[in-house]
N, CA, C and O atoms as a DFTB+ gen file, in Angstrom:
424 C
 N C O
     1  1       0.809      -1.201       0.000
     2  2       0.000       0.000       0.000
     3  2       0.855       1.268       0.000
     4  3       0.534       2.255      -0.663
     5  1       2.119       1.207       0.880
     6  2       2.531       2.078       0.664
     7  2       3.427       2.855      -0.025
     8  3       3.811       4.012       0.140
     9  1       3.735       1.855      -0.970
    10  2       3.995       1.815      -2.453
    11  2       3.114       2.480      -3.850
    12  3       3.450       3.170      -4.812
    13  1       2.145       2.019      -3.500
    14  2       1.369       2.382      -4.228
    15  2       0.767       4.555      -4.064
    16  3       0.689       5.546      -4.791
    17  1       0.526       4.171      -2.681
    18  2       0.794       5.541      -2.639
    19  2       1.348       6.832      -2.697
    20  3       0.854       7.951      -2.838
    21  1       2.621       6.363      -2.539
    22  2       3.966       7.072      -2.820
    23  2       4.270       7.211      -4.421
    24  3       4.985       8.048      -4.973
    25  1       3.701       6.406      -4.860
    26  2       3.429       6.562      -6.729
    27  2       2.563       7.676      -6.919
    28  3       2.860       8.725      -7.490
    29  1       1.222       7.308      -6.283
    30  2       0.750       8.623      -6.541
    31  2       0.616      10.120      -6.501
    32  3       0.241      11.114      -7.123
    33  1       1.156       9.667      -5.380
    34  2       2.218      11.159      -4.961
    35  2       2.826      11.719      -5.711
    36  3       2.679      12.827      -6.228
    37  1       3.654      10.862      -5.820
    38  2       4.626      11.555      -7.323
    39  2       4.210      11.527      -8.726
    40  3       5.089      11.631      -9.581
    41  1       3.353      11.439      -8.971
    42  2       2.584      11.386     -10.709
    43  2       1.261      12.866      -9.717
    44  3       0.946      13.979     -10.136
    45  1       1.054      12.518      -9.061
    46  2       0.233      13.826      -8.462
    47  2       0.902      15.086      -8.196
    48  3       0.526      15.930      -9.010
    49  1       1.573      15.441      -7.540
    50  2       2.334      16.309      -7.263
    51  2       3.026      17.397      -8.397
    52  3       2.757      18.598      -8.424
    53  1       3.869      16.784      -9.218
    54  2       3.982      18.033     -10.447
    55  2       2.983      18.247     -11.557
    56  3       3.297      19.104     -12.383
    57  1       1.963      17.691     -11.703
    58  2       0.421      18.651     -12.040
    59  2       0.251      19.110     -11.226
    60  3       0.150      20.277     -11.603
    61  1       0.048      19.093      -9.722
    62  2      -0.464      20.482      -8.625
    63  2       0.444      21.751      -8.757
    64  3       0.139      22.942      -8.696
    65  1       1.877      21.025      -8.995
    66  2       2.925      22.127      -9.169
    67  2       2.923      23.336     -10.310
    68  3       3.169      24.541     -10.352
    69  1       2.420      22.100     -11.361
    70  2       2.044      23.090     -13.060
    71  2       0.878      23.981     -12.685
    72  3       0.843      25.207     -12.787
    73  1       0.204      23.407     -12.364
    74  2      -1.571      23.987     -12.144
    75  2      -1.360      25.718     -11.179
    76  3      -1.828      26.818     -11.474
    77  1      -0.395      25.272      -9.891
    78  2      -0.286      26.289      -9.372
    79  2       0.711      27.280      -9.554
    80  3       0.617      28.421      -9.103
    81  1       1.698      26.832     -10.236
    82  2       2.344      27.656     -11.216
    83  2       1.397      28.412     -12.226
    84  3       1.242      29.588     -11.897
    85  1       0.761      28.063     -13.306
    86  2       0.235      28.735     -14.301
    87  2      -1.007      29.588     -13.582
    88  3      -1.451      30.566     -14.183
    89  1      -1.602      29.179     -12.197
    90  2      -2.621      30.361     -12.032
    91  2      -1.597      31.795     -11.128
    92  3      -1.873      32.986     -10.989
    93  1      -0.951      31.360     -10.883
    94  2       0.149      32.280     -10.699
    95  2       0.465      33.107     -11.359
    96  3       0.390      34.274     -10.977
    97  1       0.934      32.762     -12.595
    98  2       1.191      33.497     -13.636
    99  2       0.464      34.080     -14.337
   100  3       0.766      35.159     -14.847
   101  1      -0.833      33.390     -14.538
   102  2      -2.053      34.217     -14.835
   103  2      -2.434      35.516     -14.060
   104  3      -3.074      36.469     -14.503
   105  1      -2.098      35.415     -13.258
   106  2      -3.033      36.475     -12.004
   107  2      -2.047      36.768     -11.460
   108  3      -1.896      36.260     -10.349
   109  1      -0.887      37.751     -12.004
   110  2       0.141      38.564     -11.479
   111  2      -0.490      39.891     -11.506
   112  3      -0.648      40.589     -10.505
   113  1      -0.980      40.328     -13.167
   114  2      -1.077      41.208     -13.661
   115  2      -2.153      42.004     -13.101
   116  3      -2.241      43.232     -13.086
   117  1      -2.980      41.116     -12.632
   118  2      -4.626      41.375     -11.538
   119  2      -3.989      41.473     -10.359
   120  3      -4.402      42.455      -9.741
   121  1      -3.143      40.862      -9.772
   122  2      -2.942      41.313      -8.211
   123  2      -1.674      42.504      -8.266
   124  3      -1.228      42.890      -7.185
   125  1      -1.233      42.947      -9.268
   126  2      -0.653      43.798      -9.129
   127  2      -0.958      44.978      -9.522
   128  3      -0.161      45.816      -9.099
   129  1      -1.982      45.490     -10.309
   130  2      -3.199      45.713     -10.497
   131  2      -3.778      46.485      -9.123
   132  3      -3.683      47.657      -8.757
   133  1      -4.503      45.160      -8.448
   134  2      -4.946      45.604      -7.091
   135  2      -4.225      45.825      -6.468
   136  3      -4.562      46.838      -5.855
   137  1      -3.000      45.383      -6.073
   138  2      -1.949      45.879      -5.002
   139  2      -1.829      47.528      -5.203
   140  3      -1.745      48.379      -4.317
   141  1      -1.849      47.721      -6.715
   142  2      -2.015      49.368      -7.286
   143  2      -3.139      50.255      -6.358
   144  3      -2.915      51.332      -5.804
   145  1      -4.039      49.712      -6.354
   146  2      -5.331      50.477      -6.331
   147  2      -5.534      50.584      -4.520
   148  3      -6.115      51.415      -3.822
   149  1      -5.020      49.750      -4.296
   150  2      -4.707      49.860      -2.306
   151  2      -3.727      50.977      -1.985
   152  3      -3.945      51.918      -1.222
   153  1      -2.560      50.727      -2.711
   154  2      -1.798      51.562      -2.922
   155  2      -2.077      52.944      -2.841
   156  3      -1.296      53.686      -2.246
   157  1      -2.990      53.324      -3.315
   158  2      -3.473      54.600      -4.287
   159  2      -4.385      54.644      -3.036
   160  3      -3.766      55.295      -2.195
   161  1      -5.679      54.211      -2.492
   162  2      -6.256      54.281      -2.126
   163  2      -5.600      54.745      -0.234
   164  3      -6.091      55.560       0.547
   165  1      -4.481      53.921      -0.065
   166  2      -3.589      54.554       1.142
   167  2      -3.073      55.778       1.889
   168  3      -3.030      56.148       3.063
   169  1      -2.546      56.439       0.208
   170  2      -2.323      57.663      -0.242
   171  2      -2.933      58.680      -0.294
   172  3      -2.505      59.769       0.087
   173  1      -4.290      58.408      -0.895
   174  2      -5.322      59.005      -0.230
   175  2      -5.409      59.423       0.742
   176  3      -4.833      60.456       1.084
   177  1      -6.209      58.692       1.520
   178  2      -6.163      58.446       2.987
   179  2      -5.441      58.728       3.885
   180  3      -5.868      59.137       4.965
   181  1      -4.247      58.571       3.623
   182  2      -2.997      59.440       4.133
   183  2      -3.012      61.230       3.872
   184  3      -2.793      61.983       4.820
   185  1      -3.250      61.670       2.701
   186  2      -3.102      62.841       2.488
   187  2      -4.508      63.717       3.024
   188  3      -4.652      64.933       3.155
   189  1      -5.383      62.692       3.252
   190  2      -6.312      63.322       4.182
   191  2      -6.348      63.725       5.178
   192  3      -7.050      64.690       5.480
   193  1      -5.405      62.937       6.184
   194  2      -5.340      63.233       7.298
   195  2      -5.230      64.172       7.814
   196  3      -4.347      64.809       7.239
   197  1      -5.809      64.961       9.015
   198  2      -6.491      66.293       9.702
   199  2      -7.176      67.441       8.598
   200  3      -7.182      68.628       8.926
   201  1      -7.729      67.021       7.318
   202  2      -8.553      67.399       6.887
   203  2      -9.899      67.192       7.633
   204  3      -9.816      66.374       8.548
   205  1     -10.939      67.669       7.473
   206  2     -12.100      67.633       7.299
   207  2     -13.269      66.657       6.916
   208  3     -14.043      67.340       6.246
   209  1     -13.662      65.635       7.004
   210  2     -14.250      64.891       6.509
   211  2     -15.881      65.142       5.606
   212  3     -16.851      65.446       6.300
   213  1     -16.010      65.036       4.528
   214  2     -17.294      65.770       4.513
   215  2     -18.305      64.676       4.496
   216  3     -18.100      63.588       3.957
   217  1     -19.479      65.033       5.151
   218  2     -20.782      63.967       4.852
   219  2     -21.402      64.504       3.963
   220  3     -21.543      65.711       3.771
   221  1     -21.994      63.235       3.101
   222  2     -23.267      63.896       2.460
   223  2     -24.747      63.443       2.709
   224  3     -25.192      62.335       3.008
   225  1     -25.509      64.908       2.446
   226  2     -27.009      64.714       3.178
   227  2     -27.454      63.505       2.079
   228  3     -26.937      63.235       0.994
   229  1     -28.640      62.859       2.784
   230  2     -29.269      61.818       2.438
   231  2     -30.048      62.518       1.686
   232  3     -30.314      62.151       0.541
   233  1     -30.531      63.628       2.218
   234  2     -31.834      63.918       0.980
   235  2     -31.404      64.875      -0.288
   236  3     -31.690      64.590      -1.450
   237  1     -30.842      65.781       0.015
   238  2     -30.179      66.168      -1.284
   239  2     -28.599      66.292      -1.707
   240  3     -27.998      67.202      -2.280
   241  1     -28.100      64.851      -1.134
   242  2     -26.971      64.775      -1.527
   243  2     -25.670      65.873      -1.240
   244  3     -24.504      65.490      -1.330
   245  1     -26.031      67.275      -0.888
   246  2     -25.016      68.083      -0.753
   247  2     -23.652      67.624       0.407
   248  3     -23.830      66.963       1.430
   249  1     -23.020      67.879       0.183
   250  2     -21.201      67.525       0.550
   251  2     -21.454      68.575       2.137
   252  3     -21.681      69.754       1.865
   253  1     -21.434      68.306       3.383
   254  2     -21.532      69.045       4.432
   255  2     -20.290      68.642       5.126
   256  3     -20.110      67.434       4.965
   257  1     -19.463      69.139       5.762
   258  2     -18.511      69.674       6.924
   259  2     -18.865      68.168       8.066
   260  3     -20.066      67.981       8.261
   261  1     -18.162      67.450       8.570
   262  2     -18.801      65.942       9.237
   263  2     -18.938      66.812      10.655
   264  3     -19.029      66.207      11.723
   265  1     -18.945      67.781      10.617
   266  2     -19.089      68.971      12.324
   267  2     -20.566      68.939      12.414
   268  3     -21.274      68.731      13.400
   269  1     -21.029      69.296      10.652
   270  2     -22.489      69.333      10.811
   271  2     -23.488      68.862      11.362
   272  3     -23.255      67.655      11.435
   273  1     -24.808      69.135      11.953
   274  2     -25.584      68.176      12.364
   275  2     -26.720      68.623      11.307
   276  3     -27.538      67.738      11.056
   277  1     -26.886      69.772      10.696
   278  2     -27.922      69.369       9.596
   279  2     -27.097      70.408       8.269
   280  3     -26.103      71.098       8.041
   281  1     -28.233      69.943       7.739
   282  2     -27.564      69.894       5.905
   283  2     -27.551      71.442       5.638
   284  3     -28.527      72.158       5.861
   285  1     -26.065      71.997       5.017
   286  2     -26.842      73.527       5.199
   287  2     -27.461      74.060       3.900
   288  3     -27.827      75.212       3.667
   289  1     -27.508      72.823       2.984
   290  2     -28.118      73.047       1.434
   291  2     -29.874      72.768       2.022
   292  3     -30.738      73.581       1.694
   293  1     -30.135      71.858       2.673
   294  2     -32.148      71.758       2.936
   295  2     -32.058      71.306       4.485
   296  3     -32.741      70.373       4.908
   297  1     -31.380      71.860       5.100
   298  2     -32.110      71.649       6.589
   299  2     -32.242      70.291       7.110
   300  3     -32.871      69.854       8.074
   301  1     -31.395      69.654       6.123
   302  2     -32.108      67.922       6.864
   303  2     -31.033      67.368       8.099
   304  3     -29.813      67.364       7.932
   305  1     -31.473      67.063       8.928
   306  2     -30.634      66.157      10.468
   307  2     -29.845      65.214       9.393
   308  3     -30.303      64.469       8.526
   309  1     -28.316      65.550       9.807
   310  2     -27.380      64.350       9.679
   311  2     -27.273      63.236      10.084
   312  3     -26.898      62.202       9.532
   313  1     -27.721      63.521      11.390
   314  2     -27.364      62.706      12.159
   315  2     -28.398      61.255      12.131
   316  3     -29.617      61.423      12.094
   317  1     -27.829      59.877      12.152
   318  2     -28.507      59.131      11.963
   319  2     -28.772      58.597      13.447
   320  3     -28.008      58.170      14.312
   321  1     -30.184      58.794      13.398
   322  2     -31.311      58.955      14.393
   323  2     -32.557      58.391      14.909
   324  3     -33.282      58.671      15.864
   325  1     -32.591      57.296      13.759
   326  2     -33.511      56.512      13.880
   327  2     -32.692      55.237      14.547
   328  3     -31.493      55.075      14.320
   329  1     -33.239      54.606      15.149
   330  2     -32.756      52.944      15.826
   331  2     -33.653      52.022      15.326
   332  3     -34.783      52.510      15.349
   333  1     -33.638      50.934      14.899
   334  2     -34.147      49.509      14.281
   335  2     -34.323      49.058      15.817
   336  3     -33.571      49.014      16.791
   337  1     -35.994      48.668      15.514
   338  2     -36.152      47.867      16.343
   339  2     -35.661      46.082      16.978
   340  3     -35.786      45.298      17.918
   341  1     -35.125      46.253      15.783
   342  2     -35.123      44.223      15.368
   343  2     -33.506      44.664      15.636
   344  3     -33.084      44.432      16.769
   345  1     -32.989      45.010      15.093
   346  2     -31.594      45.077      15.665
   347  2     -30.043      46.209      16.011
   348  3     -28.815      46.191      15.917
   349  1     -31.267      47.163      16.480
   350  2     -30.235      48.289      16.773
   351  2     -29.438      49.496      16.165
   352  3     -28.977      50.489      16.728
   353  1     -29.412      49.105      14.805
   354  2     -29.140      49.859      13.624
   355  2     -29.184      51.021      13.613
   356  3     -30.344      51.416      13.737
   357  1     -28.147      52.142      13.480
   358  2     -29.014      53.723      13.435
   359  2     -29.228      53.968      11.997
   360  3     -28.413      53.560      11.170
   361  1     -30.107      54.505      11.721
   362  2     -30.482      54.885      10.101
   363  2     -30.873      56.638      10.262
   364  3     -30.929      57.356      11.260
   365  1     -31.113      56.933       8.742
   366  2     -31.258      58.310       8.703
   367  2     -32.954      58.585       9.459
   368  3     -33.737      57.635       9.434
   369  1     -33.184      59.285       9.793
   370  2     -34.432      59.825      10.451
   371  2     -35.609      59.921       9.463
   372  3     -36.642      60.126      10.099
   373  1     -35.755      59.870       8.564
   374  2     -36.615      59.332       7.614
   375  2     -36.337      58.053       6.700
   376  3     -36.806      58.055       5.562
   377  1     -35.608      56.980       7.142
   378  2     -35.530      56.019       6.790
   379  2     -36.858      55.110       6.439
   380  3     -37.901      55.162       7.091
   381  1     -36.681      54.442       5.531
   382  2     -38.180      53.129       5.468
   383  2     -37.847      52.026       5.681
   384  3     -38.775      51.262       5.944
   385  1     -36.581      51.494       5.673
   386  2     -35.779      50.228       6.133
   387  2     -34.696      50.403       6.766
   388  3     -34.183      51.522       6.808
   389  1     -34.204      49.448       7.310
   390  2     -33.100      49.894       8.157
   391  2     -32.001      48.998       7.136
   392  3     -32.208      48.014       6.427
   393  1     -30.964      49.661       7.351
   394  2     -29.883      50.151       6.662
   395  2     -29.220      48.103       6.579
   396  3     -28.709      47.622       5.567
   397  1     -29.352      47.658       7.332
   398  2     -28.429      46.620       8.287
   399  2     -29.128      45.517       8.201
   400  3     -28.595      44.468       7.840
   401  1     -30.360      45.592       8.504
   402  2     -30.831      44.107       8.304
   403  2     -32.375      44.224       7.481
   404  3     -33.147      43.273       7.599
   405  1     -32.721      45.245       6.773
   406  2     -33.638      45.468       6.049
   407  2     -35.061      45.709       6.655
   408  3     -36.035      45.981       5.954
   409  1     -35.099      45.587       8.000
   410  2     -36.440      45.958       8.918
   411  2     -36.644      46.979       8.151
   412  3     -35.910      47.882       7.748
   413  1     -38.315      46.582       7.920
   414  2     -39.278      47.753       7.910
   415  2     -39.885      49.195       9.148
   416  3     -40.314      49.146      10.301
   417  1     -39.762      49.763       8.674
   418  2     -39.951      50.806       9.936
   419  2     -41.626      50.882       9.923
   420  3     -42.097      50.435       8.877
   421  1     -42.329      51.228      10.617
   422  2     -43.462      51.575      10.634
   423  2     -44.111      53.049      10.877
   424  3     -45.333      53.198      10.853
């Protein structure tokens, strides 16, 4: 038996080797790619830092100051204010579902 297995081993083994070689090589160009876009996305994030964060209002979208508590384009509460009954969730104050687990509000 354990002959036999040790055969297969070795007739198994360099196809796993080819197989995982060639998806390797396939998918350099994609993970380096994404390694790009993390990259970039870091940088960002970095160059943000002690900026300002801006929110935007739910109802008309305008770009507000994250200091804000309401929108200074329509008056609407930033602040998310509603709580889900079913599981705690804060949503915007005129919400119809909750954000998190899809409860209906009533």
């Amino acid at each position: 038996m354990g002959a036999i297995a040790r055969y297969q081993a070795g007739e198994a083994m360099p196809v796993a080797a080819e197989a995982f070689n060639y998806a390797a090589n396939e998918t350099k160009d994609g993970v380096k790619t994404i390694a790009q876009a993390v990259g970039e996305g870091i940088s960002v994030a970095a160059g943000n830092i002690g900026r300002d964060v801006m929110v935007r209002c739910h109802k008309c979208h305008h770009e507000n100051s994250s200091s804000a508590k309401f929108c200074e384009e329509c008056g609407a509460a930033l602040l998310k204010s509603k709580a889900c009954g079913q599981c705690g969730e804060s949503n915007d104050p005129d919400a119809q579902f909750c954000d998190h687990c899809g409860h209906q509000f009533e």
